[in-house]
N, CA, C and O atoms as CSV, one atom per row, in Angstrom:
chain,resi,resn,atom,element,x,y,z
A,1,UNK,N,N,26.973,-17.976,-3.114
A,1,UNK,CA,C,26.961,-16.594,-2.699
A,1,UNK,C,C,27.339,-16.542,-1.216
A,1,UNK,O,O,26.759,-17.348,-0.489
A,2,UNK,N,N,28.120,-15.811,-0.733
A,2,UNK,CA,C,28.754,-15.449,0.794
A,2,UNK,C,C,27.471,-14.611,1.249
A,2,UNK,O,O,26.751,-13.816,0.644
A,3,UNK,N,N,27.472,-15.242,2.915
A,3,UNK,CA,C,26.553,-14.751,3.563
A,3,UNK,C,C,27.055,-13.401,3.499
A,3,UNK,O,O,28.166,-13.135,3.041
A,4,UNK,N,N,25.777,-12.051,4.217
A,4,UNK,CA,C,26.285,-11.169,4.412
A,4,UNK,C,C,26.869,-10.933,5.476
A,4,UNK,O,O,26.747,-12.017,6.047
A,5,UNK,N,N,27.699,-9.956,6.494
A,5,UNK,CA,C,28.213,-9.963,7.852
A,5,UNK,C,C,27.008,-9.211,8.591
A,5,UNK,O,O,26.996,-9.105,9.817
A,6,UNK,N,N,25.907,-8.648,7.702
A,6,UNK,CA,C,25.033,-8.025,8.850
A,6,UNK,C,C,23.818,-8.117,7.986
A,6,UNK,O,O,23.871,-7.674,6.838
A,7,UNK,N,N,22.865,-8.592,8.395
A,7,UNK,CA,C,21.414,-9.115,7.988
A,7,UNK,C,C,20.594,-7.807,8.538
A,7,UNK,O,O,20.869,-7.281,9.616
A,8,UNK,N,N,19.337,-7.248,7.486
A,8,UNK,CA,C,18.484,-6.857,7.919
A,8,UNK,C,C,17.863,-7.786,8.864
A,8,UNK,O,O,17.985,-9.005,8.748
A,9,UNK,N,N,16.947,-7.010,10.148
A,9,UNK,CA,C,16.329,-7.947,10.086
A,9,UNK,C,C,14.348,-7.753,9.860
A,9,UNK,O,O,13.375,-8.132,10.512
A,10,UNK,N,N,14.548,-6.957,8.566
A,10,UNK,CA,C,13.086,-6.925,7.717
A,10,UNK,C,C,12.742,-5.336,7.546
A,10,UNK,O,O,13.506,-4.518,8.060
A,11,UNK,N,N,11.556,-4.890,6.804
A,11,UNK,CA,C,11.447,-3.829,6.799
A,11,UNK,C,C,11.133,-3.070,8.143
A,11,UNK,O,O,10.385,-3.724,8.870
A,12,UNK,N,N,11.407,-2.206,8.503
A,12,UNK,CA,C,10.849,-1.484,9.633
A,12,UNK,C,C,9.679,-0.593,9.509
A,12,UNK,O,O,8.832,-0.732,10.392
A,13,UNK,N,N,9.422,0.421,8.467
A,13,UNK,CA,C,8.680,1.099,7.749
A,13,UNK,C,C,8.682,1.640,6.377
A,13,UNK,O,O,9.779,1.924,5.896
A,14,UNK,N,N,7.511,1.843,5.605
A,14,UNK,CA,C,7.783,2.295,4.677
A,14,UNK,C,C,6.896,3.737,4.623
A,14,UNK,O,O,5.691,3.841,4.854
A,15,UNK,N,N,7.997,5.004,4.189
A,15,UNK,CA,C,7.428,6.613,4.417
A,15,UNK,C,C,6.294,6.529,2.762
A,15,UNK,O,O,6.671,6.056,1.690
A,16,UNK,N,N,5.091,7.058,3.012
A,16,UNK,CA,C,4.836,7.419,1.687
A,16,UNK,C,C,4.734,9.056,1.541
A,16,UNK,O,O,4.267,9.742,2.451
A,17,UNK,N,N,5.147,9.533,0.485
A,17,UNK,CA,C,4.578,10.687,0.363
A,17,UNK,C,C,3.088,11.083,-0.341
A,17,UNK,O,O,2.858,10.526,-1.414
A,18,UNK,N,N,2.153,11.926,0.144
A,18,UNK,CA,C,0.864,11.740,-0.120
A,18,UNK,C,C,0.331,12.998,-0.442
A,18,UNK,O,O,0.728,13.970,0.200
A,19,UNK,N,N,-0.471,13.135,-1.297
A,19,UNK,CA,C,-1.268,13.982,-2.209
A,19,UNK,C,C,-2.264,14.997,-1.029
A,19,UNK,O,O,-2.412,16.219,-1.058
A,20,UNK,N,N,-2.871,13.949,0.010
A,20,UNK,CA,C,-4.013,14.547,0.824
A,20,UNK,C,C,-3.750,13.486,2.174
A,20,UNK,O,O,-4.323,12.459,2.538
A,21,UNK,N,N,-2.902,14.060,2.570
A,21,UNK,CA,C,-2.566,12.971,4.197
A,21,UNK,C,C,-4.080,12.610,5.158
A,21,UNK,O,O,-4.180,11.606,5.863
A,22,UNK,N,N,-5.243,13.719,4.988
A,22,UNK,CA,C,-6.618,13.147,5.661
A,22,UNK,C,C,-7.381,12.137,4.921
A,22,UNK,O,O,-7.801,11.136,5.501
A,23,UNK,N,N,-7.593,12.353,3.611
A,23,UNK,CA,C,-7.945,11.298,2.745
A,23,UNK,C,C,-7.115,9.730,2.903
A,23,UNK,O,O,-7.592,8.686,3.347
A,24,UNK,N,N,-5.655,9.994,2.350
A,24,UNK,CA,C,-5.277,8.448,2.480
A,24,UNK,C,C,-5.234,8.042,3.895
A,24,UNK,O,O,-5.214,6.834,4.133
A,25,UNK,N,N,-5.217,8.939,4.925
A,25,UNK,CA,C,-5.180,8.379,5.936
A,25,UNK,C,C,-6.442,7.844,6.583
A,25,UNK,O,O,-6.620,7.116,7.559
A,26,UNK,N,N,-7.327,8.485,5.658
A,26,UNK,CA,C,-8.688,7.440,6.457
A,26,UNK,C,C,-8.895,6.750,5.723
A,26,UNK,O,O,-9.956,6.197,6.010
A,27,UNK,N,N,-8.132,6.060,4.041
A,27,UNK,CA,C,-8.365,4.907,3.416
A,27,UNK,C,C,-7.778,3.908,4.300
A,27,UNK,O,O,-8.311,2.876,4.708
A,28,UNK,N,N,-6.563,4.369,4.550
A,28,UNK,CA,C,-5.592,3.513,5.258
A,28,UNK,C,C,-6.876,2.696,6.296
A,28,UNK,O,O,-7.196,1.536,6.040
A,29,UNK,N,N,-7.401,3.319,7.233
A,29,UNK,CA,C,-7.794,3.335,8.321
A,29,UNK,C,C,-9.498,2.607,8.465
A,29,UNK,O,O,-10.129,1.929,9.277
A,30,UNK,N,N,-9.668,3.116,7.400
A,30,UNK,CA,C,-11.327,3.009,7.210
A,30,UNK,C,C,-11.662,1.656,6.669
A,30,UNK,O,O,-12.352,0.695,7.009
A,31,UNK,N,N,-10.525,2.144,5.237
A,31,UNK,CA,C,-10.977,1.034,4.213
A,31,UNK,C,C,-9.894,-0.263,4.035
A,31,UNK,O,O,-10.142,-1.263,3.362
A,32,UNK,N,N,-8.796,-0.055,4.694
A,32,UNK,CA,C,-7.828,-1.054,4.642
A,32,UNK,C,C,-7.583,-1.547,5.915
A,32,UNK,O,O,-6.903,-2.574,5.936
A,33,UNK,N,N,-8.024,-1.007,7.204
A,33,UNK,CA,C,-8.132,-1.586,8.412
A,33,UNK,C,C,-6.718,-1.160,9.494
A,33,UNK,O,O,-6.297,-1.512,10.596
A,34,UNK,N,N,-6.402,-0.376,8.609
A,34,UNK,CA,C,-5.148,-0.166,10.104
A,34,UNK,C,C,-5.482,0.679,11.100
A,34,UNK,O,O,-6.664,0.968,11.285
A,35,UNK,N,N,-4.643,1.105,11.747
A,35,UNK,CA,C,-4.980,2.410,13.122
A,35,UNK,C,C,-4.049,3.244,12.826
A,35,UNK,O,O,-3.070,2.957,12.138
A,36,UNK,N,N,-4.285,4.378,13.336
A,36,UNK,CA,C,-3.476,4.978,13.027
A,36,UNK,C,C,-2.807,5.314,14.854
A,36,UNK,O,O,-3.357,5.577,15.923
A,37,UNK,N,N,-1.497,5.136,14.444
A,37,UNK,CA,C,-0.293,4.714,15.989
A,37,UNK,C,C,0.370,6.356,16.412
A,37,UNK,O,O,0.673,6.341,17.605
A,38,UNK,N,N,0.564,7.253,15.988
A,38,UNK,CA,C,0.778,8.353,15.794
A,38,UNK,C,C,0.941,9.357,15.132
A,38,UNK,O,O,0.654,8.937,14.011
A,39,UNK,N,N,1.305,10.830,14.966
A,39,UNK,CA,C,1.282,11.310,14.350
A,39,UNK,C,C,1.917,13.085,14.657
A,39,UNK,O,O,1.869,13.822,15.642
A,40,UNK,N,N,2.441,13.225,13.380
A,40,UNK,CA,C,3.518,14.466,13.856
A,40,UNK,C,C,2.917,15.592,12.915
A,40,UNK,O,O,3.363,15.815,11.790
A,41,UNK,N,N,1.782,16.328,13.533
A,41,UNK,CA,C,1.022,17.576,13.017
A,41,UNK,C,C,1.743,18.760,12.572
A,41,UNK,O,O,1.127,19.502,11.807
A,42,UNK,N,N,3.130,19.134,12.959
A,42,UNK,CA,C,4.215,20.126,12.388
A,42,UNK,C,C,5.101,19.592,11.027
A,42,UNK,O,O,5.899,20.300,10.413
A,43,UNK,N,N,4.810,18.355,10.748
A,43,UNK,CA,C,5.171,18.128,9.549
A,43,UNK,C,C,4.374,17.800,8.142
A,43,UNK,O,O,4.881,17.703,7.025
A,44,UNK,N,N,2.854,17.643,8.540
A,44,UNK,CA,C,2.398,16.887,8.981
A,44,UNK,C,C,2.605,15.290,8.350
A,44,UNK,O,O,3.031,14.889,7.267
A,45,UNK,N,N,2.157,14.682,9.410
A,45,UNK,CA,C,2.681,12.863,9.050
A,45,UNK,C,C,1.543,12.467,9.720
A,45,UNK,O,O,0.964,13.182,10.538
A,46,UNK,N,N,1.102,11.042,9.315
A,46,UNK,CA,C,0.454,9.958,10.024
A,46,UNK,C,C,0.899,8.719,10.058
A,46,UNK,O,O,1.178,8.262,8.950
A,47,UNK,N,N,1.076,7.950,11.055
A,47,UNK,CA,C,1.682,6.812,11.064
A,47,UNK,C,C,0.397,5.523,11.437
A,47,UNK,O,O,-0.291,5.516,12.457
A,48,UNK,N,N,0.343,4.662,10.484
A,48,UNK,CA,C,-0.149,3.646,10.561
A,48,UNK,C,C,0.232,2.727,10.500
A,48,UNK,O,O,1.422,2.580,10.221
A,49,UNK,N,N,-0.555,1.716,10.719
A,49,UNK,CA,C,-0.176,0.236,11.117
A,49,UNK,C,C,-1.332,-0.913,10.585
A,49,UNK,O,O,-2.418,-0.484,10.195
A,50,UNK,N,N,-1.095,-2.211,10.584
A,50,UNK,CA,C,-1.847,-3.301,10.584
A,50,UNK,C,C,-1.432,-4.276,11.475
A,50,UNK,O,O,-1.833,-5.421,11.270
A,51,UNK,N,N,-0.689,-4.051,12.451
A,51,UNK,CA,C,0.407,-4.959,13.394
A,51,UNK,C,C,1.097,-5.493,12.730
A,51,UNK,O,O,1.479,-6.557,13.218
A,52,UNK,N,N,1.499,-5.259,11.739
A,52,UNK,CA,C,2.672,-5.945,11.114
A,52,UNK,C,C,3.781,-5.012,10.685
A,52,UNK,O,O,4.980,-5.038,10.962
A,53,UNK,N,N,2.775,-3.825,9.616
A,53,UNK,CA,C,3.910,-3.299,8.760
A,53,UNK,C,C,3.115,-2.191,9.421
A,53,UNK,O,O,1.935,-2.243,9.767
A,54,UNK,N,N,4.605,-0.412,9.622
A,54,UNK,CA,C,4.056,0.534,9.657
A,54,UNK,C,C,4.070,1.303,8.436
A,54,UNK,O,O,4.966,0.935,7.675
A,55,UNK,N,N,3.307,2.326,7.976
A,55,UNK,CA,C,3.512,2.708,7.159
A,55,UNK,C,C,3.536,4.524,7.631
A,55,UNK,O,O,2.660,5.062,8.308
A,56,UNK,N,N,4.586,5.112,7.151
A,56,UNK,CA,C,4.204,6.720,7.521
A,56,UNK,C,C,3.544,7.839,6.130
A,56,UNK,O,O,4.151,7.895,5.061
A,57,UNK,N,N,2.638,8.411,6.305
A,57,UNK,CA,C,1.864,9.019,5.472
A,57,UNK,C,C,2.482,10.483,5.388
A,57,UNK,O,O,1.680,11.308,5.825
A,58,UNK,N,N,3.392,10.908,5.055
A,58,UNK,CA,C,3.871,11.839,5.391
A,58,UNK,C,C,2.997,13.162,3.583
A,58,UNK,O,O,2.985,12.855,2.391
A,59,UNK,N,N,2.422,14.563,4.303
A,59,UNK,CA,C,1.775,15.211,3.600
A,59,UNK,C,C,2.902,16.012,2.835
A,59,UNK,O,O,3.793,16.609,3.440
A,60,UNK,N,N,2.754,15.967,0.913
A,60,UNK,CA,C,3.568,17.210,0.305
A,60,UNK,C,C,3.074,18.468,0.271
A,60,UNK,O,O,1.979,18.876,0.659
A,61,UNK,N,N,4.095,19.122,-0.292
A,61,UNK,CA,C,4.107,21.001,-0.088
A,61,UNK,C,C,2.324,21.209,-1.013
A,61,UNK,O,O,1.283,21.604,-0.488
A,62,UNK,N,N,2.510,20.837,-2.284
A,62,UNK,CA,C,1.899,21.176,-3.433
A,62,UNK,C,C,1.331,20.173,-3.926
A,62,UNK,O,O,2.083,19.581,-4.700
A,63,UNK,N,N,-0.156,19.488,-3.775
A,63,UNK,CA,C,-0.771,18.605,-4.668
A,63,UNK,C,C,-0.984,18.486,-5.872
A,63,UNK,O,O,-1.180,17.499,-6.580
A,64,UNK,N,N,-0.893,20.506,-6.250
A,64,UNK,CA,C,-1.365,20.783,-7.460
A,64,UNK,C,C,-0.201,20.555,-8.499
A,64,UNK,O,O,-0.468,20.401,-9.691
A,65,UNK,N,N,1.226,20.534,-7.982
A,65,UNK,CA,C,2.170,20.395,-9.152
A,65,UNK,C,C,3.059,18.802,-8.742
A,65,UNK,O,O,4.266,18.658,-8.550
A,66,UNK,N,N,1.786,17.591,-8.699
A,66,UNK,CA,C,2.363,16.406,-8.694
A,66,UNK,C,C,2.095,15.883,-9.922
A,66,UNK,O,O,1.047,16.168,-10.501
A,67,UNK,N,N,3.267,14.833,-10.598
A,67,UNK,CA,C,2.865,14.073,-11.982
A,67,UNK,C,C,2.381,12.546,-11.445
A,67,UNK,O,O,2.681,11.888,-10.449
A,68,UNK,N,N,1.743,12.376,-12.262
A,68,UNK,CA,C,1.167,10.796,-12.174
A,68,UNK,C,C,2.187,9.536,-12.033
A,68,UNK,O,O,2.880,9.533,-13.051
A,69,UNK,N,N,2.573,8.398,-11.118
A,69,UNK,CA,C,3.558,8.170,-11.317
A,69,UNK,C,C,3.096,7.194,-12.533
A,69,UNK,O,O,1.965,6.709,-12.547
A,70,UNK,N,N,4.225,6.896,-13.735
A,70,UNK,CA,C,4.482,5.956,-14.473
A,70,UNK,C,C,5.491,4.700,-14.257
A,70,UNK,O,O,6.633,5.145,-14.142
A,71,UNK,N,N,5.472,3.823,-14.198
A,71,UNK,CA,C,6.113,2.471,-13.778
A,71,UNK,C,C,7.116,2.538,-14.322
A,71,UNK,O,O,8.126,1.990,-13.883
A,72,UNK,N,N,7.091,3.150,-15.293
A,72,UNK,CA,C,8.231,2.557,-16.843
A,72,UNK,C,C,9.158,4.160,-17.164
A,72,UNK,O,O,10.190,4.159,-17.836
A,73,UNK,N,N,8.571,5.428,-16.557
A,73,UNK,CA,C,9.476,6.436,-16.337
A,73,UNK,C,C,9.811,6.990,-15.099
A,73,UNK,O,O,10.701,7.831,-15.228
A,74,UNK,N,N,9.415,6.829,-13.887
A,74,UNK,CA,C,9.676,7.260,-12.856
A,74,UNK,C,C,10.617,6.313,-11.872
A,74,UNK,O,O,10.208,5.154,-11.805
A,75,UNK,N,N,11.687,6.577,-11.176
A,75,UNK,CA,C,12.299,6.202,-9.955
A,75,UNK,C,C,11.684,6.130,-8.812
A,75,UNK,O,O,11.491,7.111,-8.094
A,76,UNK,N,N,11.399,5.203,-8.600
A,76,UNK,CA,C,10.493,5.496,-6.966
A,76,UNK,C,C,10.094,4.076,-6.657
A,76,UNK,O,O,10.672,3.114,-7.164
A,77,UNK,N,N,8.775,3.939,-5.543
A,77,UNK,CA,C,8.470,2.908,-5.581
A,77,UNK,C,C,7.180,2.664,-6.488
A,77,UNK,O,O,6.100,3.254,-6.532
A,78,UNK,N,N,7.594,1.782,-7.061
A,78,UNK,CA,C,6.292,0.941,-8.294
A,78,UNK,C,C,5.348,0.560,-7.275
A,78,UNK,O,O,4.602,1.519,-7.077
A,79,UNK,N,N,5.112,-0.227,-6.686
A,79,UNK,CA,C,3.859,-0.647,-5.622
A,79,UNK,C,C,4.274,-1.493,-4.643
A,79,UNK,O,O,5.196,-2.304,-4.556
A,80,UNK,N,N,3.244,-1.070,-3.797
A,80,UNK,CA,C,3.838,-1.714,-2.142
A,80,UNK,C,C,2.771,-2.701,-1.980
A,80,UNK,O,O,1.648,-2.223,-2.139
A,81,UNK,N,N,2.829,-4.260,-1.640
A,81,UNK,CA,C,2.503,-5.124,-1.462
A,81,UNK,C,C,2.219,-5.648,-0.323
A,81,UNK,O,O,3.035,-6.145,0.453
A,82,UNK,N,N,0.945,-5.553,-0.158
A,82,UNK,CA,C,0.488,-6.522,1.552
A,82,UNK,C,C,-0.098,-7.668,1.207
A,82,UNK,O,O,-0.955,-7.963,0.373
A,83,UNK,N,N,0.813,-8.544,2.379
A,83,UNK,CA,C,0.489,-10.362,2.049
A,83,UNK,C,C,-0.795,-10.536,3.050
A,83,UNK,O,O,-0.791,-10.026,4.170
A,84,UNK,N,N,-2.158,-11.484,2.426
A,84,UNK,CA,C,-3.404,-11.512,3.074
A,84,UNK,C,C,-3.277,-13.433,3.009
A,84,UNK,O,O,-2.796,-14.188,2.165
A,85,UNK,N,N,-3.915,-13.656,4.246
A,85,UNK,CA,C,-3.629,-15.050,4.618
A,85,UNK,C,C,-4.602,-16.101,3.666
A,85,UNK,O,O,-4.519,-17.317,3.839
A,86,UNK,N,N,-5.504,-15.531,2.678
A,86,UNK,CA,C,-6.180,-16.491,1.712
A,86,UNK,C,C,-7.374,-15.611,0.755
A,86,UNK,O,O,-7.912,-14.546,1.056
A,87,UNK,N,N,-7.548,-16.334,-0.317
A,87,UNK,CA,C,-8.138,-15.998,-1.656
A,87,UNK,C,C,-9.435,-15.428,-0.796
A,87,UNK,O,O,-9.616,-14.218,-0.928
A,88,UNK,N,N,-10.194,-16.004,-0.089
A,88,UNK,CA,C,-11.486,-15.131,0.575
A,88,UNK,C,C,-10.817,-14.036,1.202
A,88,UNK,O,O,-11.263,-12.986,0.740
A,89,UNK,N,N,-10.107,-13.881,1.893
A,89,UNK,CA,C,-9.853,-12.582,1.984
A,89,UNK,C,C,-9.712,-11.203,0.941
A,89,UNK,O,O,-10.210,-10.094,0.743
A,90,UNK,N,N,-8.803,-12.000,0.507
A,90,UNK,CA,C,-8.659,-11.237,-0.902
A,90,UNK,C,C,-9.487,-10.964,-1.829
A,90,UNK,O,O,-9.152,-10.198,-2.733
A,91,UNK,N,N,-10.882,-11.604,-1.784
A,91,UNK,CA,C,-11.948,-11.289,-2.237
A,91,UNK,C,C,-12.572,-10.178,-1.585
A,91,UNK,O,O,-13.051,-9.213,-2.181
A,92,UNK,N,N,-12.550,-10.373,-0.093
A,92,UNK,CA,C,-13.512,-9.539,0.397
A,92,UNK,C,C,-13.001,-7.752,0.973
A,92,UNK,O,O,-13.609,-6.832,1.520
A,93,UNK,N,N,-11.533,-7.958,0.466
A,93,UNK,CA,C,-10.380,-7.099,0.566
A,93,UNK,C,C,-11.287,-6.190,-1.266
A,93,UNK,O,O,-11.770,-5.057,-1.251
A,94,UNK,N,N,-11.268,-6.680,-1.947
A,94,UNK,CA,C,-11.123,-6.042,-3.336
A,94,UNK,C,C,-13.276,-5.595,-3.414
A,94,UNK,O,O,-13.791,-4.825,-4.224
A,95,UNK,N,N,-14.036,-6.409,-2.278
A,95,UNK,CA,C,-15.180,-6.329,-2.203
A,95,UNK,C,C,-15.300,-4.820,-1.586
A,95,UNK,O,O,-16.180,-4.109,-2.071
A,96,UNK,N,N,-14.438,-4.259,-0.501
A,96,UNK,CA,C,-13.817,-3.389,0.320
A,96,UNK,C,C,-13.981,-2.099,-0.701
A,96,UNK,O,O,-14.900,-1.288,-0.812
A,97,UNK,N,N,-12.933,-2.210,-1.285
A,97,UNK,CA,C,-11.928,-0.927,-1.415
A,97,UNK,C,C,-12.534,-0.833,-3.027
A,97,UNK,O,O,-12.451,0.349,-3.363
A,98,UNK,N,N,-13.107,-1.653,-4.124
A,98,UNK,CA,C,-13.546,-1.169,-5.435
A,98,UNK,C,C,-14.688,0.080,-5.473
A,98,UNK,O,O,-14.959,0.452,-6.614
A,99,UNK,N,N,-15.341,0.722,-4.455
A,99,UNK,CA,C,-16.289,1.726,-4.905
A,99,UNK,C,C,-15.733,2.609,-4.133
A,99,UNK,O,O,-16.361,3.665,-4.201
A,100,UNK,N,N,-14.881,2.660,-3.460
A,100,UNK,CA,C,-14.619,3.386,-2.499
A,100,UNK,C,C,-13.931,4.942,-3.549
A,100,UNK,O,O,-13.161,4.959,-4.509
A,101,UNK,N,N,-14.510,5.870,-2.942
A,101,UNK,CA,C,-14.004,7.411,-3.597
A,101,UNK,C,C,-12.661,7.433,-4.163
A,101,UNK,O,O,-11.738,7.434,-3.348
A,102,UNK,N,N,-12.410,7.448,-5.263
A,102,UNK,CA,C,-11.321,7.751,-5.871
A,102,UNK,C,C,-10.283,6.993,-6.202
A,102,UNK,O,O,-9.262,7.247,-6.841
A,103,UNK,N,N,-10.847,5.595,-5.454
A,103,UNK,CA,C,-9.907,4.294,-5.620
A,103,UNK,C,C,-9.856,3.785,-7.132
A,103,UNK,O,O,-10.943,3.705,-7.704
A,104,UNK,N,N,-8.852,3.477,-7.746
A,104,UNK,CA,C,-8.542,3.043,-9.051
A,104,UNK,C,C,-8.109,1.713,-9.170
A,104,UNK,O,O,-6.934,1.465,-8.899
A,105,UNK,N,N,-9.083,0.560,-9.635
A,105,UNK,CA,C,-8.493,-0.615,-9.906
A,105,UNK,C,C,-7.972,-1.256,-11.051
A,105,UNK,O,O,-8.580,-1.527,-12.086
A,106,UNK,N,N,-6.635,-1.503,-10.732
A,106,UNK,CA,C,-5.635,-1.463,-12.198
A,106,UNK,C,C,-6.303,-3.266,-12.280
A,106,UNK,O,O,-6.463,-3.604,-13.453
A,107,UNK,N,N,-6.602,-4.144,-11.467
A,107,UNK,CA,C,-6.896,-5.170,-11.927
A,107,UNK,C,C,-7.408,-6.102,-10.514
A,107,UNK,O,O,-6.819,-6.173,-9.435
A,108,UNK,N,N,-8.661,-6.753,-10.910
A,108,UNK,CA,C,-9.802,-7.708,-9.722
A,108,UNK,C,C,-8.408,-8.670,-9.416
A,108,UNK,O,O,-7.398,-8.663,-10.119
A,109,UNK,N,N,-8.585,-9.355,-8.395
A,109,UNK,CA,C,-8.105,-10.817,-8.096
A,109,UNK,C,C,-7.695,-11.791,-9.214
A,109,UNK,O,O,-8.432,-12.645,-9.705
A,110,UNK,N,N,-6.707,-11.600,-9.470
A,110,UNK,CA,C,-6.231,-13.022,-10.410
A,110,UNK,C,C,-5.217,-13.274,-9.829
A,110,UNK,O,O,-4.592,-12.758,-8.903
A,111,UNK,N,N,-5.051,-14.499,-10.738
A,111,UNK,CA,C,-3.809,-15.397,-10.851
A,111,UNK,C,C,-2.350,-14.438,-11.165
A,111,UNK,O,O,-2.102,-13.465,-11.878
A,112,UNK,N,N,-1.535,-15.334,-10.175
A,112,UNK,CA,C,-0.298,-14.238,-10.498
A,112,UNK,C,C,0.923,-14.870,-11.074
A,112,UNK,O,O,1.749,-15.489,-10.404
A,113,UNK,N,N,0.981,-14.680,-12.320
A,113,UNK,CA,C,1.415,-15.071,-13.290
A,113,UNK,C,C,0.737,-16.837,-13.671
A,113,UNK,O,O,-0.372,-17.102,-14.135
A,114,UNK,N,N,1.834,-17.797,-13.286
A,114,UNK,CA,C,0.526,-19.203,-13.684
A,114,UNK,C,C,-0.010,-19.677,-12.243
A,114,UNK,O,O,-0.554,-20.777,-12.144
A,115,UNK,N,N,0.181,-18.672,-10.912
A,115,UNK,CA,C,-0.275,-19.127,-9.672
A,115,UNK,C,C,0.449,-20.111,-8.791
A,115,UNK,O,O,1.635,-19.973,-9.091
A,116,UNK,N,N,0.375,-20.777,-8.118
A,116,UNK,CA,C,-1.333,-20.611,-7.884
A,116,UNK,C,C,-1.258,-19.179,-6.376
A,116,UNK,O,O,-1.895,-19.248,-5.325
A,117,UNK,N,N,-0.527,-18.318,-6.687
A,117,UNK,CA,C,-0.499,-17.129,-5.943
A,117,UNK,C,C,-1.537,-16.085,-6.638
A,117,UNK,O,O,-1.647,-16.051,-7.864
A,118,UNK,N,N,-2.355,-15.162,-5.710
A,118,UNK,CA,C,-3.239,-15.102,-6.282
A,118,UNK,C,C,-3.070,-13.340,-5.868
A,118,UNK,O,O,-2.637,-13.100,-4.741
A,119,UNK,N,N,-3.464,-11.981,-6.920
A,119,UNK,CA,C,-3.261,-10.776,-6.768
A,119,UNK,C,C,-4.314,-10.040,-7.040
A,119,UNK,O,O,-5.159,-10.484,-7.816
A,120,UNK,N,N,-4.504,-8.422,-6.288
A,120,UNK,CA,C,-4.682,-7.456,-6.928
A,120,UNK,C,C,-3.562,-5.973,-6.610
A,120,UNK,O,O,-2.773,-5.606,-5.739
A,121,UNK,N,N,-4.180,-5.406,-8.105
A,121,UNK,CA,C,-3.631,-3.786,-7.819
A,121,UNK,C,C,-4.185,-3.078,-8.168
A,121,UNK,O,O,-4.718,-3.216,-9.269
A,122,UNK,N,N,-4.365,-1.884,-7.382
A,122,UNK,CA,C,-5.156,-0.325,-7.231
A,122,UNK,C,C,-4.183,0.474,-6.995
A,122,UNK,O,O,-3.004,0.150,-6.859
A,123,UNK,N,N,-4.846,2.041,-6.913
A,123,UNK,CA,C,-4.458,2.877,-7.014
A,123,UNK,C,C,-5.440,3.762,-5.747
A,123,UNK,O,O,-6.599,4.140,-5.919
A,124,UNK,N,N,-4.868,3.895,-4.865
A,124,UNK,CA,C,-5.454,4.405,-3.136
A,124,UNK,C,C,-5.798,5.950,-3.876
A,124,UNK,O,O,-5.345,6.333,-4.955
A,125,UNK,N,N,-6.623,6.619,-3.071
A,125,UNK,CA,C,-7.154,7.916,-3.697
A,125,UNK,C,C,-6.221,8.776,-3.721
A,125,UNK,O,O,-6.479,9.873,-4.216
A,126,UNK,N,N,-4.844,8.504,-3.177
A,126,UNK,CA,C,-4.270,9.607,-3.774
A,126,UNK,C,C,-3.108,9.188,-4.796
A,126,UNK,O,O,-2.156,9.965,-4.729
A,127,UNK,N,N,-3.003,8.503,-5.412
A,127,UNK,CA,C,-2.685,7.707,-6.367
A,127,UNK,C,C,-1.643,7.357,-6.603
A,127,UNK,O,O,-0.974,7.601,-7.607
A,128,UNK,N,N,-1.170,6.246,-4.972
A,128,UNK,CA,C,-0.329,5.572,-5.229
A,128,UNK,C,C,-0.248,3.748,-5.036
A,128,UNK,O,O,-0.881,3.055,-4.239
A,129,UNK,N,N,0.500,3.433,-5.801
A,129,UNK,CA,C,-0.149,2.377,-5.780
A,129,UNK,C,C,0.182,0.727,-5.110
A,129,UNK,O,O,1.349,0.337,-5.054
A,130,UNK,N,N,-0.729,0.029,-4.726
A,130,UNK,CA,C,-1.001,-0.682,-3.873
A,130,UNK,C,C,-1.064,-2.031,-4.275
A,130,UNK,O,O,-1.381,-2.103,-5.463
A,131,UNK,N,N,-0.897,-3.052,-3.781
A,131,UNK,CA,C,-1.094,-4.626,-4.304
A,131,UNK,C,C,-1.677,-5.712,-2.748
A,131,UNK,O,O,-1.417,-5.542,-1.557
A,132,UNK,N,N,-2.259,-6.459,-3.220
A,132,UNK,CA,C,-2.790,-7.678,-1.846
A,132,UNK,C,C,-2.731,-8.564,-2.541
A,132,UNK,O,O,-3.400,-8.629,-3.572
A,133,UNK,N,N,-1.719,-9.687,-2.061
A,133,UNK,CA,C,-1.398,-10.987,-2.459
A,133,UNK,C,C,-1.426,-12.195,-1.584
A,133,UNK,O,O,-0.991,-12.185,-0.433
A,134,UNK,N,N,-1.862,-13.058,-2.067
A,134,UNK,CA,C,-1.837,-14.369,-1.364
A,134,UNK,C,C,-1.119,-15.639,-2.022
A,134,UNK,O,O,-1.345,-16.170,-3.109
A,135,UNK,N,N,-0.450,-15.873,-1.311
A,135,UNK,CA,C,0.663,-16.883,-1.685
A,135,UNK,C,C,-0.015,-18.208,-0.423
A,135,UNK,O,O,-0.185,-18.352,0.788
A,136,UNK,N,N,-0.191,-18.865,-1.600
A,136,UNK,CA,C,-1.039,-20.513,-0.340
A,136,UNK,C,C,0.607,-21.061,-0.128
A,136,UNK,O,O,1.631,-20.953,-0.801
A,137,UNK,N,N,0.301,-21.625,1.026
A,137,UNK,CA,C,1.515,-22.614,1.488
A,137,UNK,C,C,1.498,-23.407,0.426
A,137,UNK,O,O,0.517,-23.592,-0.293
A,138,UNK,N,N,2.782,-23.989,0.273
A,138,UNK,CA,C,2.669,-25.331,-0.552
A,138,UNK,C,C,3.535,-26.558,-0.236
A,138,UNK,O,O,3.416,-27.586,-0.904
């Protein structure tokens, strides 16, 4: 395969659109540990962070006429994935966020596929959805 002539060089951000921009933004914040870096109140948006990845929380018109997303009928993004530096984390990540208001866990810490990378996925309270993975060096 030919290199390309111009390389990303990685994601810069990813926009979500959100059901209740105060809610996910204090999951973001509260229960997943980022800060929140700014924010544009005439649109309204919140921009967060973990020092790595930003993410922008940007609020829709109408909560009341959103559909659920489905994996297998909708265009969009299927789930956004944050890499955690080991299986205790990732324990104490899923110890975190399982009672938390409105959070939906599609599945605890396992094995990802025969491993030895290790996953979960939820569904953040406003129901989109989320993954924490750990991939051990090898």
């Amino acid at each position: 395969m030919a290199e390309p002539e111009i390389k990303s060089l990685g994601v810069h951000h990813v926009g979500l659109a959100v059901k209740n921009l105060e809610i996910t933004s204090r999951f973001f914040t509260e229960a997943l540990g980022f800060d929140k870096i700014n924010e544009r109140p005439e649109y309204p948006a919140h921009f967060v962070s973990d020092g790595t990845t930003v993410v922008t929380l940007w609020q829709i018109d109408d909560p009341e006429k959103t559909a659920p997303f489905d994996r297998k009928k909708n265009v969009g993004l299927h789930h956004l994935a944050f890499k955690l530096g080991s299986f205790e984390d990732l324990d104490a990540m899923y110890e975190k966020i399982k009672d938390w208001p409105e959070v939906k866990i599609e599945f605890s810490p396992e094995l990802a596929g025969d491993g030895p990378a290790k996953h979960m996925i939820f569904f953040e309270p406003g129901g989109i959805r989320l993954e924490f993975i750990v991939i051990p060096e090898q």
